[in-house]
C-alpha positions in Angstrom: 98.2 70.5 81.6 97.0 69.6 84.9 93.0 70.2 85.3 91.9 73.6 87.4 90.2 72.5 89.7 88.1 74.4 92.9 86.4 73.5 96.3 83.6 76.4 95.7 82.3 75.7 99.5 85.7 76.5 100.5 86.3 79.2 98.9 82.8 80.6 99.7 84.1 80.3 103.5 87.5 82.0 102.5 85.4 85.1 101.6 83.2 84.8 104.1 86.0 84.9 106.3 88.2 87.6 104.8 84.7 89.9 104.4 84.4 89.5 108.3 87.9 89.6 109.5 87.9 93.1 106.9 84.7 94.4 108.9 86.6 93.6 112.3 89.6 95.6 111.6 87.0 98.8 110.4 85.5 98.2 113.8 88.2 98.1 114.9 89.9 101.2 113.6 86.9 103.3 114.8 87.0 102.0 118.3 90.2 103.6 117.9 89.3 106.8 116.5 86.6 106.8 119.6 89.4 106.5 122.0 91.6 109.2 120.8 88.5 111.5 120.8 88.0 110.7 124.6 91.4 111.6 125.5 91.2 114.7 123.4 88.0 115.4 125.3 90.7 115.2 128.4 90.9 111.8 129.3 94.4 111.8 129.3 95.9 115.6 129.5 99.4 117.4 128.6 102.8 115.6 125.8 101.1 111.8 127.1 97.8 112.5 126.2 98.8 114.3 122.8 101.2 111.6 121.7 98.4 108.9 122.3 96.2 110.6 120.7 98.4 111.1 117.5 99.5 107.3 117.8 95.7 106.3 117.7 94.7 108.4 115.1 97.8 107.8 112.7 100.4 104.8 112.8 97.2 102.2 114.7 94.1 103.6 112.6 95.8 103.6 109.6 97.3 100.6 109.5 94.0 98.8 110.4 92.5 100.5 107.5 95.3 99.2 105.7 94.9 95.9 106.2 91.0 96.0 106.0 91.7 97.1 102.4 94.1 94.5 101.8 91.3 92.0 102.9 88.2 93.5 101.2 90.8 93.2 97.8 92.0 89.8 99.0 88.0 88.7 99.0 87.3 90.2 95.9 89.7 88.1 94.1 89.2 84.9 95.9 85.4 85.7 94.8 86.5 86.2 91.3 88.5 83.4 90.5 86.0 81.5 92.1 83.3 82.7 89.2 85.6 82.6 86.7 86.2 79.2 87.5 83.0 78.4 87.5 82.2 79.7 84.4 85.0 77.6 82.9 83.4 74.6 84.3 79.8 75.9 82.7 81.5 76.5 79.2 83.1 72.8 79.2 80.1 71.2 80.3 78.4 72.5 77.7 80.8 71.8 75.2 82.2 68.5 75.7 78.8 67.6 78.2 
């Protein structure tokens, strides 16, 4: 069986990266919710302004929230295996050291 092996400054940038691109798509999905309050507000009036304003605030904002979640999970594990991993390496240093 092949060694497990890690590049834990890689994988340290993964969730760095997957932490921020979760936080942009939550920015992202209230810059959304901002705009459909501005066109509630009357920014855009009558069927256009309604429909926009239900696009925003369902299908869009949703699915950013969606895949901010995704992310945030997708982190989590990457963060995980990464200390379980390292806590392998720990217990067979100190084993076989």
């Amino acid at each position: 069986m092949p060694d497990l092996q890690m590049d834990y400054e890689g994988a340290q940038d993964m969730v760095t990266a997957l932490g921020d691109a979760a936080d942009w798509f939550g920015q992202a999905a209230q810059h959304l919710r901002q705009v459909a309050e501005k066109i509630d507000a009357g920014a855009l009036v009558h069927q256009t302004g309604q429909q926009w304003s239900e696009t925003l605030r369902g299908r869009m904002f949703n699915g950013l929230l969606n895949a901010q979640t995704l992310l945030e999970e997708l982190a989590k594990d990457v963060a995980g295996a990464m200390g379980d991993i390292q806590t392998g390496d720990q217990d067979g240093s100190n084993l076989f050291g």
